[in-house]
Structures are given as C-alpha cells and as structure tokens.
C-alpha positions in Angstrom: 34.4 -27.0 -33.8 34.1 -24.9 -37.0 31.1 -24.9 -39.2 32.4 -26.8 -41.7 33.3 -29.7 -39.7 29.7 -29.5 -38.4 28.4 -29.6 -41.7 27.7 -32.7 -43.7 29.7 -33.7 -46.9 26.7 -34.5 -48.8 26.6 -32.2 -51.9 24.2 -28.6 -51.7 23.3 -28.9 -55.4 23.1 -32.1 -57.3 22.8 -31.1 -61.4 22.4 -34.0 -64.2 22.3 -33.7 -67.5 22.0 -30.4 -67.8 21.8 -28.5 -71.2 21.1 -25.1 -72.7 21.1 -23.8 -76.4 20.4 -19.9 -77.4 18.7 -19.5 -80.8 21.0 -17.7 -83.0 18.8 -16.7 -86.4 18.1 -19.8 -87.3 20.4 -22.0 -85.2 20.5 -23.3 -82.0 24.3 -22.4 -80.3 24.8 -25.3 -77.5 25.7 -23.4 -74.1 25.9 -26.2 -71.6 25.9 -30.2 -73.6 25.0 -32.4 -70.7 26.9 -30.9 -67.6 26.9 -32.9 -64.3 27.9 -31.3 -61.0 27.8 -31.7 -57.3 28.6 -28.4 -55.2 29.9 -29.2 -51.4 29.4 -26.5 -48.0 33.1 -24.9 -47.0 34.1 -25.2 -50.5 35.3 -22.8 -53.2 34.5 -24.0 -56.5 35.8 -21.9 -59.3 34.7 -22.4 -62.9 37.4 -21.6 -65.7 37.6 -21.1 -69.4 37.5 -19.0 -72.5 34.7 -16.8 -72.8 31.4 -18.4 -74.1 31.9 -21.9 -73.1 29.2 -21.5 -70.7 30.5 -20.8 -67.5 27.9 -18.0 -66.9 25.0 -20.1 -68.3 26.1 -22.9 -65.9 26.0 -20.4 -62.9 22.9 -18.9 -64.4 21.0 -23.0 -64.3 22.1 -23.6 -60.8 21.4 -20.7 -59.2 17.7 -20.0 -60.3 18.0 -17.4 -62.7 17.7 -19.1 -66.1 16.1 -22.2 -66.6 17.9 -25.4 -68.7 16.2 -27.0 -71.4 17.0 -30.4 -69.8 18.5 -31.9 -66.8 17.1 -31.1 -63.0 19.1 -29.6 -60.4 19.0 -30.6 -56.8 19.5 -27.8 -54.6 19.2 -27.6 -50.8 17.2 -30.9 -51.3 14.3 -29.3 -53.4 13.7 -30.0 -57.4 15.0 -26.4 -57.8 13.0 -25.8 -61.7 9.9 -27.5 -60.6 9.1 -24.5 -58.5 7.0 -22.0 -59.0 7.9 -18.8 -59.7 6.9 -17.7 -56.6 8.3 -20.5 -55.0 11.7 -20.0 -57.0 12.0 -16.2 -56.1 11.7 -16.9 -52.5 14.2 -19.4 -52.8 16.9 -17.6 -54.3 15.7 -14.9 -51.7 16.4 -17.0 -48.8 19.0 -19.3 -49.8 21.5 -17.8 -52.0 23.6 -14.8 -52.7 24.7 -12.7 -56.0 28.1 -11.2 -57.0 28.2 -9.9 -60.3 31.2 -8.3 -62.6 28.5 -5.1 -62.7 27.9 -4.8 -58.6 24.1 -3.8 -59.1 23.9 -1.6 -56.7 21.4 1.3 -56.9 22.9 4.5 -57.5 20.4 6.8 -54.7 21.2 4.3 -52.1 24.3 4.4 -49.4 26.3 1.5 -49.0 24.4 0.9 -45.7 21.4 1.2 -47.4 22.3 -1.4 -50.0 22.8 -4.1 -47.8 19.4 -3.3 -45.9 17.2 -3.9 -49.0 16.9 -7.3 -49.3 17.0 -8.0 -46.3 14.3 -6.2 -45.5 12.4 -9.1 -47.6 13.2 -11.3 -44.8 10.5 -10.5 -42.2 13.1 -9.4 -40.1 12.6 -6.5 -37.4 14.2 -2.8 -38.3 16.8 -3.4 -35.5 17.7 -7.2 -36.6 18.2 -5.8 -40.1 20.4 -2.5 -39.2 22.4 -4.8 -37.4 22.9 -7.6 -40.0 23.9 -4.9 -42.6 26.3 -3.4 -40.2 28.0 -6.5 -39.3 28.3 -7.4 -43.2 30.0 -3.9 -44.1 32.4 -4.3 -41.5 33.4 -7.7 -42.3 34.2 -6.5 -45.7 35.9 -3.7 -44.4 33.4 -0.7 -45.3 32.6 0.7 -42.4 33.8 3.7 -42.8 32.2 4.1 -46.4 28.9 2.9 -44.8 27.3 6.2 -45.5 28.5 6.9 -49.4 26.8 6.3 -52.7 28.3 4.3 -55.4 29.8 7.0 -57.1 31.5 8.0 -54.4 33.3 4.3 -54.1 36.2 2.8 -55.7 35.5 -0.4 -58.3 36.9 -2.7 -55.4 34.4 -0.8 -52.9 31.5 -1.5 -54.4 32.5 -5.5 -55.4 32.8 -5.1 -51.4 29.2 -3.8 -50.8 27.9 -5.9 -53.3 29.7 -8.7 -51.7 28.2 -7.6 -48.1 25.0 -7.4 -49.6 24.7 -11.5 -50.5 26.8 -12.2 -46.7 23.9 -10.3 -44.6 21.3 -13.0 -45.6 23.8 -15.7 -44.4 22.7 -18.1 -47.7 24.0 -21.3 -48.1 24.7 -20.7 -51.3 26.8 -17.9 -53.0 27.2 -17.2 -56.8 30.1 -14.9 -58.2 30.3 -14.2 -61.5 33.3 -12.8 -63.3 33.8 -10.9 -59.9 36.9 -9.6 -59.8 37.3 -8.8 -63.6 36.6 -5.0 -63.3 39.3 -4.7 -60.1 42.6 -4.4 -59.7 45.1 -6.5 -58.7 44.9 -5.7 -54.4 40.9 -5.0 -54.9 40.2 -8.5 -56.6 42.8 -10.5 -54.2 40.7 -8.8 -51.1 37.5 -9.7 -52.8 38.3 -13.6 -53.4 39.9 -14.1 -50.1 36.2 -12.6 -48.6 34.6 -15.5 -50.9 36.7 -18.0 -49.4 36.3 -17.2 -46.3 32.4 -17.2 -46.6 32.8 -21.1 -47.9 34.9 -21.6 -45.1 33.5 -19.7 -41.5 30.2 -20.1 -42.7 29.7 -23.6 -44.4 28.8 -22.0 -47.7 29.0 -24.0 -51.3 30.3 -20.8 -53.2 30.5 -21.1 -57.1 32.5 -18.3 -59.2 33.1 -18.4 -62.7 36.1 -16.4 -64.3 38.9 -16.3 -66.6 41.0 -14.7 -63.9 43.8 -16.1 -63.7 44.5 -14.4 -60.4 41.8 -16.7 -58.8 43.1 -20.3 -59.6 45.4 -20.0 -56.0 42.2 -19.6 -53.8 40.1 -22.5 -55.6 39.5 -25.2 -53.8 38.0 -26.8 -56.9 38.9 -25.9 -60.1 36.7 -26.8 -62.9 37.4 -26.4 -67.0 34.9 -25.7 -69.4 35.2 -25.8 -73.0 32.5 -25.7 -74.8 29.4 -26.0 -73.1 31.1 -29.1 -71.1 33.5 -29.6 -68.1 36.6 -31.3 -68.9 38.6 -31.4 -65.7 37.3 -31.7 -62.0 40.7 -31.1 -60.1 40.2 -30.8 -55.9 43.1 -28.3 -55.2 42.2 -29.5 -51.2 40.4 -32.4 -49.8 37.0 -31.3 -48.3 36.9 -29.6 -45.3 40.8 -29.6 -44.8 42.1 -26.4 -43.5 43.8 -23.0 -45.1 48.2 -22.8 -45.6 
C-alpha cells in the first residue's frame, strides 16, 4: 500500500478568514481579503495568478513565515500563530520544507554540505545525517555534483539542491515558491515532477505558487487568485487517485 492510501484525507492545514494588508505611505494595500483553504497529504496544490495578487503572501501565512492580521491557520493540528516564536521556528524546522525562486543556498558550502545543515538541527547522529543528505541528492539526481559549490552549478542544479535540502527532513509539508521561474524549460519540468512526486511517495501537502504556465499539467489542484482572494478551486484529480 502506498503512503498516500495510508494517509488520512483529513486536510494538513485548515486556514479561515485569513487577511493581510502592507502599509503603503499612508494606505493600507489588501494582500490576502478573507482567504479560506484546506491543504490535503499526496496532493499538489498550485496557486496561480498575476503578480501581486497575493500568492506569495498566502504561502508566506501558511507556512510560518509571516504572520496575518486576521484569520488562524490549522496546521498539523496546532494553532500554527499562537506559537511562540520558539515554538514556531521549531515547527517550521521539523515540519515543513522551502523552495524559493532564489535557491538560498550558501555560497562556501558544497551541495552535500547544504543539505546537511539543517538537518544537523535535528538531533540526529553525524552518520544518520550524511546518510539522509546523500539519499536526498541522489533522488534529485546530484550525486555526482555532490561535492560543488553553487557557482559551479547550473540554475536547474541548484533548484535541485535546494529542493534536496527541504526532502532530507522528510516534512509533511513543502512550500515552493515561484520555483521554477529562473529555469528553463527541461530544468523546471524536472523540478515540478520532483515536487509531485514528494506529494505523492511521501504523503506530502505540497503548496507552489507561480505564474508558470508550464506547471498547470502537474497540479493536482489549481487555485486562482486575483486580488488578494481565490476565485476558482478546480481538483485536476480526485484525492489520492493515481498518476497517467
């Protein structure tokens, strides 16, 4: 049985009401006007729509990283913004991964060494962690590049180690933003088709919010956002049924 017939259909993140302004001299500019959204394991969910409508504030409220002005999140079955700081860093430490349009990797480190770093935040031991980053790199396909610094790496390389980087800590939750925007055309096909298959082997809610059009194929969920609100929910696959 695969993981995500194992795991349960009830949503990873619950969000109500959610909403977000950013002062602008003397105005408030809405980002997110009352957004509700329920995020399910095995599931792709890809956020579309024209820059600024909020896509990357949304990702920004349910992941941790910026707090809403209103509305709670649910994730994991915690109140995710009445934790503490503390409380909230170790969450997003333990629980959830980052891809970002700018990779983020450090420039002194290898590729190897990349992946290592956080999850040498894990109480793991030395040998649990060099094998954990190993197994990531080669099952984004770096291997070989294992030993090279990011500017010895290809755009599409280091979406990979940054991508291998959030799989080591095998979270339950995976958040992609504008990933694939930077790559070309094979280098952003290979890195979508590794976030699917994340949602899928391992059970993962994965959210990734673009504008490229490239990416509406592999949604499994494809949500449009216009101004601060989602207008259309459309399941491209029922939950949990399996890839063409």
């Amino acid at each position: 049985m695969s993981l995500i017939e194992q795991a349960p259909t009830r949503a990873l993140i619950e969000a109500r009401g959610l909403v977000k302004s950013f002062r602008s001299g003397t105005l408030d500019i809405p980002a997110l006007r009352e957004v509700e959204l329920d995020l399910f394991p095995g599931e792709l969910t890809l956020v579309a729509g024209p820059s600024g409508c909020g896509k990357s504030t949304l990702l920004a409220a349910l992941s941790g990283l910026q707090r809403p002005d209103a509305g709670s999140v649910q994730s994991l079955g915690q109140a995710l913004w009445s934790l503490k700081p503390e409380a909230l860093e170790r969450f997003r430490l333990l629980s959830t991964g980052f891809v970002f349009q700018g990779f983020n990797l450090f420039g002194a480190l290898s590729a190897l060494e990349q992946v290592m770093l956080p999850l040498s935040y894990l109480k793991l031991s030395p040998h649990e962690v060099l094998a954990r980053a190993r197994a990531a790199l080669d099952e984004v396909g770096m291997t070989p590049r294992a030993t090279l610094k990011p500017a010895e790496l290809s755009g599409g390389e280091k979406q990979r180690v940054a991508l291998a980087r959030a799989l080591a800590k095998r979270p339950r939750l995976i958040f992609a933003d504008e990933p694939t925007s930077a790559l070309d055309a094979a280098s952003g096909q290979r890195v979508i088709e590794l976030l699917h298959r994340a949602a899928r082997e391992r059970g993962a809610a994965v959210l990734c919010v673009s504008h490229d059009p490239r990416l509406l194929s592999h949604a499994d969920r494809l949500l449009h956002m216009e101004d601060g609100r989602i207008l259309d929910d459309e399941r491209r696959r029922p939950l949990g049924a399996p890839l063409e």
